[in-house]
C-alpha positions as CSV (number, residue, x, y, z in Angstrom):
1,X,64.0,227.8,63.3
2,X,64.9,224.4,63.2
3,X,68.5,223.5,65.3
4,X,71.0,220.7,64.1
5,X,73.9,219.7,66.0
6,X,76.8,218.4,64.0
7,X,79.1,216.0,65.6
8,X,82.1,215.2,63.5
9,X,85.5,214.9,64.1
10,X,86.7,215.7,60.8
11,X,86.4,219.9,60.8
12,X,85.8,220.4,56.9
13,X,83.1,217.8,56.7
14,X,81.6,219.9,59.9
15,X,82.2,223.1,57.9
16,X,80.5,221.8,54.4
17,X,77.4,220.5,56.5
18,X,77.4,223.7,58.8
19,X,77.6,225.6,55.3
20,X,75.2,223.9,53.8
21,X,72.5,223.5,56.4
22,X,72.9,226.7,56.9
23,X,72.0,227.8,53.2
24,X,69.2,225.6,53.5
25,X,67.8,227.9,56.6
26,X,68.9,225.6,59.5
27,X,70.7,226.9,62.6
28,X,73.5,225.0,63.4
29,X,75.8,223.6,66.3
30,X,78.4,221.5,65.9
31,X,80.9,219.6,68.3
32,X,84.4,217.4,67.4
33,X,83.0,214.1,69.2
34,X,80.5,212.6,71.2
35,X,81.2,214.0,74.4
36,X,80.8,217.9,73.1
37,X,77.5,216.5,71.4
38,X,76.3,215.7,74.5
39,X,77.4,218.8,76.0
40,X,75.8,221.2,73.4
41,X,72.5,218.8,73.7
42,X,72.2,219.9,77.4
43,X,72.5,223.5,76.5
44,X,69.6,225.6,75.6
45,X,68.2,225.9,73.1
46,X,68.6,222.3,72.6
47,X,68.7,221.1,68.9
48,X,65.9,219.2,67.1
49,X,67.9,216.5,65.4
50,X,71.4,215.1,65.5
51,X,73.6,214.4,62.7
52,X,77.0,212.3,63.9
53,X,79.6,210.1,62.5
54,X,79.9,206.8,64.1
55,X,84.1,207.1,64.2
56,X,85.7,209.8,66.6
57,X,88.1,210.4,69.4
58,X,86.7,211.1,73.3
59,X,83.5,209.4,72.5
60,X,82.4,207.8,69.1
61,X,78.7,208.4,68.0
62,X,77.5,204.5,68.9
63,X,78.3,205.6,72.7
64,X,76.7,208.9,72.1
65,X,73.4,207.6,70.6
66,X,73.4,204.6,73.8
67,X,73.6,208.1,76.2
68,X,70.8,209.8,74.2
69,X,68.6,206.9,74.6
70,X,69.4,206.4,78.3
71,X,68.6,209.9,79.3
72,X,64.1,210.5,79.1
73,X,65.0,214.7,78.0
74,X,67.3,213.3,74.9
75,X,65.6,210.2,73.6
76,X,63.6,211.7,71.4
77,X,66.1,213.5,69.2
78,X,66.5,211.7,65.9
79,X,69.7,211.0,65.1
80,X,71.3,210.6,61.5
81,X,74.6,208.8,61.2
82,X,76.9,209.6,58.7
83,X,79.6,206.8,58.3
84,X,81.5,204.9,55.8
85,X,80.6,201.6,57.8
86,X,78.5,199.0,56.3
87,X,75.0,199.7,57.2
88,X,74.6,196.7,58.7
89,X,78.1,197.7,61.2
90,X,76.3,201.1,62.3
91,X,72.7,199.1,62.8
92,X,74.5,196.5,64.9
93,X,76.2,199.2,66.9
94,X,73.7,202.9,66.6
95,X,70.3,200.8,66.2
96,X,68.1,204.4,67.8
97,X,68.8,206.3,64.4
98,X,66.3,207.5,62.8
99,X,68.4,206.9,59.7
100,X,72.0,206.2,58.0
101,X,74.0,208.1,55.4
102,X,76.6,206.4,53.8
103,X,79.7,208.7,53.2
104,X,79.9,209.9,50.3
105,X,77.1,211.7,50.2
106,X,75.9,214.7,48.7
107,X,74.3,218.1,50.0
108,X,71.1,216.9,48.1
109,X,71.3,213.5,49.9
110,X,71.5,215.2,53.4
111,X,69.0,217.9,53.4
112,X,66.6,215.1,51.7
113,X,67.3,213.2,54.6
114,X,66.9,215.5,56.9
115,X,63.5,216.7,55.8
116,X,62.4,212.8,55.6
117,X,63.2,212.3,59.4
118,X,61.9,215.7,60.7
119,X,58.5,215.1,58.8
120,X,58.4,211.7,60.4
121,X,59.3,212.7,64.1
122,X,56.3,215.7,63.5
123,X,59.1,218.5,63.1
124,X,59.1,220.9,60.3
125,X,62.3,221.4,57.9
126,X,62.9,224.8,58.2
């Protein structure tokens, strides 16, 4: 089964995606920032791809991607961000994601997304 950690600050935005990925027959993790993102990464078994808003206390999801990409067992990972930033703001700052959600965006939106980037990085959407 394909994993997906959720890292979001906001808990019913992490509850609607947990919900909904879940329908969709994705396992799920989620953390409240950065820092617990990087925490459930390191645990096993680790996720296949990351979906994080830029904006959050402890550590923000620019600073998360930038230790992702530092560290050879994480770079991999593709990472979606989910912000309400200009897309331009969250290249300038989380320029490693596979791809960029603006908020809002729907369930459709999401799990289309998803699919797009696990095809790409030779992963299989559930």
């Amino acid at each position: 089964m394909t994993t997906i950690l959720v890292v979001d600050d906001e808990a019913l935005i992490a509850l609607a995606l947990e919900a909904e990925l879940m329908d969709a027959g994705y396992g799920v993790v989620t953390a409240a920032n950065g820092r617990q993102g990087l925490e459930r990464l390191a645990e096993a078994p680790r996720p296949d791809l990351v979906l994080t808003d830029m904006m959050m206390p402890v550590m923000g999801g620019a600073e998360m991607l930038a230790a992702m990409a530092a560290d050879p067992a994480l770079r991999g990972i593709p990472v979606i961000v989910l912000s309400s930033l200009p897309e331009a703001a969250i290249r300038a700052r989380a320029d490693s994601a596979a791809a960029i959600l603006r908020k809002p965006y729907t369930a459709e939106e999401v799990l289309g997304t998803i699919a797009r980037v696990l095809d790409g990085a030779g992963g299989a959407a559930t």
